[in-house]
C-alpha beads as a LAMMPS data file, in Angstrom:
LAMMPS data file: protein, C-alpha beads

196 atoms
195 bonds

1 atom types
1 bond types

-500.0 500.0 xlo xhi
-500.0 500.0 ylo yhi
-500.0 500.0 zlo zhi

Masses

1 110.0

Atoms # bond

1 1 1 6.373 125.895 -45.342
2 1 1 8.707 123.419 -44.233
3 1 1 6.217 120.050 -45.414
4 1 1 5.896 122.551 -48.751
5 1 1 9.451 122.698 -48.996
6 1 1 9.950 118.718 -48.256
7 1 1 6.945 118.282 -51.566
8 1 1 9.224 119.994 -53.811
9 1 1 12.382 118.299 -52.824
10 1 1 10.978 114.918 -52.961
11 1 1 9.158 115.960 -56.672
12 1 1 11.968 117.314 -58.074
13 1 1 14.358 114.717 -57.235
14 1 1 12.248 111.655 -57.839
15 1 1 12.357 113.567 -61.348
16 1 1 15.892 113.208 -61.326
17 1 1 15.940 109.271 -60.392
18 1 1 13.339 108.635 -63.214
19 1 1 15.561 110.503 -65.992
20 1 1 19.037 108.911 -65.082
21 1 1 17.083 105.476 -64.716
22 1 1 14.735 106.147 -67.604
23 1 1 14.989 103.720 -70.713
24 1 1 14.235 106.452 -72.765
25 1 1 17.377 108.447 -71.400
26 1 1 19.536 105.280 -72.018
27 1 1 22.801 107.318 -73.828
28 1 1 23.515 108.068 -69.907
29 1 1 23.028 104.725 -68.541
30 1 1 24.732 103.305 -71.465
31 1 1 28.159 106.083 -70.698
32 1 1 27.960 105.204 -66.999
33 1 1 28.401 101.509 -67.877
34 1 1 31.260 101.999 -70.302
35 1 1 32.728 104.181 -67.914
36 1 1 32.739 101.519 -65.437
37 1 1 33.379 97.980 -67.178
38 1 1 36.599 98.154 -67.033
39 1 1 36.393 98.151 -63.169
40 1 1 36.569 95.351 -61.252
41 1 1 33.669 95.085 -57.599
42 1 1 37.482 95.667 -55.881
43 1 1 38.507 98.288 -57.782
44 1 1 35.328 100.474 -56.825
45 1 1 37.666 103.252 -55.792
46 1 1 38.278 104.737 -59.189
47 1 1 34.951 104.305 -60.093
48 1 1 34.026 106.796 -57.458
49 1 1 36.633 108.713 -58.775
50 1 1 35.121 108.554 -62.267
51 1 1 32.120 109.059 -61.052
52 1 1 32.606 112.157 -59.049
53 1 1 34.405 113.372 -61.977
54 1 1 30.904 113.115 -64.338
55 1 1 29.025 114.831 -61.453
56 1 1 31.605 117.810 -61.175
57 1 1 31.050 118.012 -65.193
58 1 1 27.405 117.857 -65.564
59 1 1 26.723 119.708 -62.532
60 1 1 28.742 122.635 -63.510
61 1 1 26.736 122.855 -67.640
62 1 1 23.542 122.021 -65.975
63 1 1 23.799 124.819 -63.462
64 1 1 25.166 127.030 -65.955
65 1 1 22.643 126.099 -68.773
66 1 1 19.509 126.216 -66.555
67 1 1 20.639 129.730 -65.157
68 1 1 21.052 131.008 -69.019
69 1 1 24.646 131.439 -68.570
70 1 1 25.044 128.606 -71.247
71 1 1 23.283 128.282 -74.591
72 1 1 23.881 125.252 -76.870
73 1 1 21.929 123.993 -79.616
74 1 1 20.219 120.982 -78.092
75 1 1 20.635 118.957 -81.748
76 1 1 24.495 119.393 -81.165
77 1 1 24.204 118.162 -77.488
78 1 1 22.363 115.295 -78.346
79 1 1 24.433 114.301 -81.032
80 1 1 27.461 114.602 -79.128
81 1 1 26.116 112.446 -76.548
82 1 1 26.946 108.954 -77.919
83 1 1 30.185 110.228 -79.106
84 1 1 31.401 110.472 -75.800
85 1 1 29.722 107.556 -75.530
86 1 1 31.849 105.969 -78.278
87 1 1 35.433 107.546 -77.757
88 1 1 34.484 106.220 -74.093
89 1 1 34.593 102.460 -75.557
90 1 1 37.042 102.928 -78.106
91 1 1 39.481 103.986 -74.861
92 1 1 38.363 100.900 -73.027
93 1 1 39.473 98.639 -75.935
94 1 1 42.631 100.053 -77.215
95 1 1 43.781 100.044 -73.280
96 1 1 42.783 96.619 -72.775
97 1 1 44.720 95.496 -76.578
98 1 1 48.009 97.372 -75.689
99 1 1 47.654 95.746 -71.852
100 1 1 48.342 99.274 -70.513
101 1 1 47.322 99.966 -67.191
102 1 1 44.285 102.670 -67.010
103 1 1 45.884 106.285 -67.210
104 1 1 43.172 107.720 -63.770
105 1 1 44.249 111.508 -64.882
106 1 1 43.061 111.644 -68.408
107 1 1 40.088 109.085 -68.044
108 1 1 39.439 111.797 -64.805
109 1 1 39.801 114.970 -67.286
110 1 1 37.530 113.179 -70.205
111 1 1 34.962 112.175 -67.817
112 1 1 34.686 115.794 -66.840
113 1 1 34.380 117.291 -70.134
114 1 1 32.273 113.875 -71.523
115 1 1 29.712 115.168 -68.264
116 1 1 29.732 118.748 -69.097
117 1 1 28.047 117.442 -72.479
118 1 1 25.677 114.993 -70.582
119 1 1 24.932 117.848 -68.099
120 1 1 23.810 119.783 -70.646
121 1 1 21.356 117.201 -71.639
122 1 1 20.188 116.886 -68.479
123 1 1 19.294 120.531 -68.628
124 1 1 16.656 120.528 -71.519
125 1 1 14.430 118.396 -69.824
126 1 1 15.027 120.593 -66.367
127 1 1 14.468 123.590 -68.416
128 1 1 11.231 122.717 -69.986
129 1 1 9.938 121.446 -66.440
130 1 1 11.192 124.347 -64.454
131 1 1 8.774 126.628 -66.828
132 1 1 8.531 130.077 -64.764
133 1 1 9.432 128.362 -61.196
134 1 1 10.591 131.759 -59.546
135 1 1 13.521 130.179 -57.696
136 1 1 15.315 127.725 -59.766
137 1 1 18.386 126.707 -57.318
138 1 1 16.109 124.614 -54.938
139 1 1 14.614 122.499 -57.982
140 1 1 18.074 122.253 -59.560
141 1 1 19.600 121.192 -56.845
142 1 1 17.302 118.567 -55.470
143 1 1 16.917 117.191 -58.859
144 1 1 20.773 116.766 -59.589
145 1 1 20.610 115.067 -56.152
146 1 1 18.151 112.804 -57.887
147 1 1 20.579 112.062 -60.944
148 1 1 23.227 111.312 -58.441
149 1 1 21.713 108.742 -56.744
150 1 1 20.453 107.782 -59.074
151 1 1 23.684 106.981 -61.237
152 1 1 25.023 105.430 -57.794
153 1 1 22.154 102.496 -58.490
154 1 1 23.237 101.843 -62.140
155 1 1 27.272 101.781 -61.305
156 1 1 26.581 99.720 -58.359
157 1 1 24.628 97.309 -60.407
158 1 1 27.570 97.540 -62.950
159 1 1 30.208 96.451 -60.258
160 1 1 27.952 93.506 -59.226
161 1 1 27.692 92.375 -62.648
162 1 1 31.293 92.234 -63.231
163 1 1 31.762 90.571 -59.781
164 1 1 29.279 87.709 -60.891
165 1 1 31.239 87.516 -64.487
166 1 1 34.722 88.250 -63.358
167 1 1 34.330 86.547 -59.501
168 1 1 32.355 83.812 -59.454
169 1 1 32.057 82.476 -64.163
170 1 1 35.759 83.193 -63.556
171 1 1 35.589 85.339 -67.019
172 1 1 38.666 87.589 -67.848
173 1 1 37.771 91.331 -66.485
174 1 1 39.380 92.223 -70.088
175 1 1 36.990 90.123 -71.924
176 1 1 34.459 91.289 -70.164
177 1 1 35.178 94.992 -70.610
178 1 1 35.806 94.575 -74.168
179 1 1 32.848 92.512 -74.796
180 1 1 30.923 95.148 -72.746
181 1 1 32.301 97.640 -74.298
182 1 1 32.242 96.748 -78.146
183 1 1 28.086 96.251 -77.510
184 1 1 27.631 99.858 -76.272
185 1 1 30.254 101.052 -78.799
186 1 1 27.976 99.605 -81.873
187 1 1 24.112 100.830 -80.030
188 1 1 26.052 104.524 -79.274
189 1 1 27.521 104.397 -82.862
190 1 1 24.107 103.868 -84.204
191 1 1 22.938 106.708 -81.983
192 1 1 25.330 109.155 -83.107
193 1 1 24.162 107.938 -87.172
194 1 1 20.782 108.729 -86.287
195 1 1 21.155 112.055 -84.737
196 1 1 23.678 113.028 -87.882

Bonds

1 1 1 2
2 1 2 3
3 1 3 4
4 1 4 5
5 1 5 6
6 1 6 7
7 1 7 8
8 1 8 9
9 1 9 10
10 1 10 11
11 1 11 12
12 1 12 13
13 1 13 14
14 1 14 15
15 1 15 16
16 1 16 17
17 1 17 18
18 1 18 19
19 1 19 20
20 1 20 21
21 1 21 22
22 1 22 23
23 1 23 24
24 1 24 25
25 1 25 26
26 1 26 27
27 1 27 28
28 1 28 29
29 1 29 30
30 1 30 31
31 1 31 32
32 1 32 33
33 1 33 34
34 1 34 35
35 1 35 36
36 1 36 37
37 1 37 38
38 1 38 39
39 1 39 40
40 1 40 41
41 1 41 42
42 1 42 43
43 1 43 44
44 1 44 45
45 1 45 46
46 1 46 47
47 1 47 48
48 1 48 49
49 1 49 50
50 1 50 51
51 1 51 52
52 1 52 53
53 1 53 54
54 1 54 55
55 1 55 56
56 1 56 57
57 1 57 58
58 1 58 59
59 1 59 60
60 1 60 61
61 1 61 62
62 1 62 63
63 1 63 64
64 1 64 65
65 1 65 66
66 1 66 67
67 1 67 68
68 1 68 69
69 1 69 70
70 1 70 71
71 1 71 72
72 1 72 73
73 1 73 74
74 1 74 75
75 1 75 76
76 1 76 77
77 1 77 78
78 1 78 79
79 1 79 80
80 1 80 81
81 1 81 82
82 1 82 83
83 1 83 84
84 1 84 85
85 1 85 86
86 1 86 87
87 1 87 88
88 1 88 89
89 1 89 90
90 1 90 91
91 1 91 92
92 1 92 93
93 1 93 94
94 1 94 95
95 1 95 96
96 1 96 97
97 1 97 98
98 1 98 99
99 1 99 100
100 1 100 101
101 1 101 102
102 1 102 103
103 1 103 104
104 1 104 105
105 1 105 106
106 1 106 107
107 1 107 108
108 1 108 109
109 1 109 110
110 1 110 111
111 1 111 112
112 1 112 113
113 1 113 114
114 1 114 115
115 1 115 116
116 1 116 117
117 1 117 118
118 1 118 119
119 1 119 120
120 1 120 121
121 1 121 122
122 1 122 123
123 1 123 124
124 1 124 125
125 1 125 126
126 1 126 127
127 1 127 128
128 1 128 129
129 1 129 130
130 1 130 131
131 1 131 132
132 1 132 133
133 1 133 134
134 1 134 135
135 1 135 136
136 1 136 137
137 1 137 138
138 1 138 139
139 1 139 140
140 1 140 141
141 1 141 142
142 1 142 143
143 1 143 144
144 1 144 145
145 1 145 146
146 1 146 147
147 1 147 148
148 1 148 149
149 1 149 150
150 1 150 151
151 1 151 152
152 1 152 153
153 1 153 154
154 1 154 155
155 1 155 156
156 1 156 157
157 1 157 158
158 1 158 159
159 1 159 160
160 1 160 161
161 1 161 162
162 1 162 163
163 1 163 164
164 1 164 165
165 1 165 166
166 1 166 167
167 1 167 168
168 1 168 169
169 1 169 170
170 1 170 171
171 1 171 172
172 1 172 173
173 1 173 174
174 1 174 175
175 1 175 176
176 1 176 177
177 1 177 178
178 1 178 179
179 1 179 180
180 1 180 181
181 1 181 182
182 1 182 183
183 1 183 184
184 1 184 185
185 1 185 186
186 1 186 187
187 1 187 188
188 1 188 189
189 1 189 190
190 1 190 191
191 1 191 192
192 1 192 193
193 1 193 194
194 1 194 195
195 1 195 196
């Protein structure tokens, strides 16, 4: 029972690793790393702050979506996606332009409600593999597990790419958000046209 139990954990959050990390899920990997340009490798506290805030977002609307608590229309979801994607840049630039220090409390609030729409993306896919698993908490919970750790590989990958930009080519951690960020601004814009 026990080596059963250990077979589904691992399945189901391998599962979750592969769809965070998967190319063809890229609107998430392309919100965690606008989320987290404008971090410097030092300032990896607020990341984790950011960060924790997308997991207590898409946590909550994938728990509530895969239980049937929650019912979206999945076109609506997945359009709204790369907006959050795109208000996500927009914010980076226009605090980087006014040379305003980072307001953590409503970046913190966004990145909840901006993960309660990813969340719900996540659940689709969950949904659709779940199929008529009797128990559904075990799955959902090992593969959120999965997405978590997942996302911890990408955002630490993020902060060592601005260390090697901002650190060691000595390049403004402004230009490098911005120039970051206006890249993922025009591929999420594009998104968002296509899913019109």
């Amino acid at each position: 029972m026990i080596l059963l139990n250990l077979q589904n954990f691992y399945i189901w959050f391998t599962t979750g690793i592969e769809h965070i990390a998967d190319w063809k899920a890229y609107d998430h990997i392309l919100f965690l790393l606008a989320l987290c340009c404008v971090y410097s490798a030092l300032q990896w506290k607020n990341v984790i702050i950011n960060i924790t805030a997308f997991t207590i977002g898409h946590s909550f609307s994938l728990a509530l979506s895969v239980l049937n608590f929650l019912k979206i229309n999945s076109s609506l979801v997945e359009f709204l996606i790369p907006i959050t994607i795109v208000i996500t840049c927009v914010l980076n630039i226009i605090n980087s332009t006014n040379n305003k220090a980072i307001n953590h409390k409503i970046v913190f609030i966004l990145t909840i409600l901006f993960g309660l729409i990813h969340g719900l993306g996540f659940s689709t896919l969950l949904k659709q593999m779940l199929g008529k698993e009797e128990s559904i908490l075990f799955p959902l919970f090992s593969f959120n597990l999965g997405i978590e750790i997942g996302q911890l590989l990408i955002v630490s990958l993020s902060l060592l790419s601005s260390f090697v930009f901002v650190s060691i080519l000595k390049i403004k951690q402004t230009t490098y958000a911005n120039g970051i960020s206006l890249i993922i601004f025009a591929i999420a814009l594009f998104m968002a046209i296509e899913r019109m």
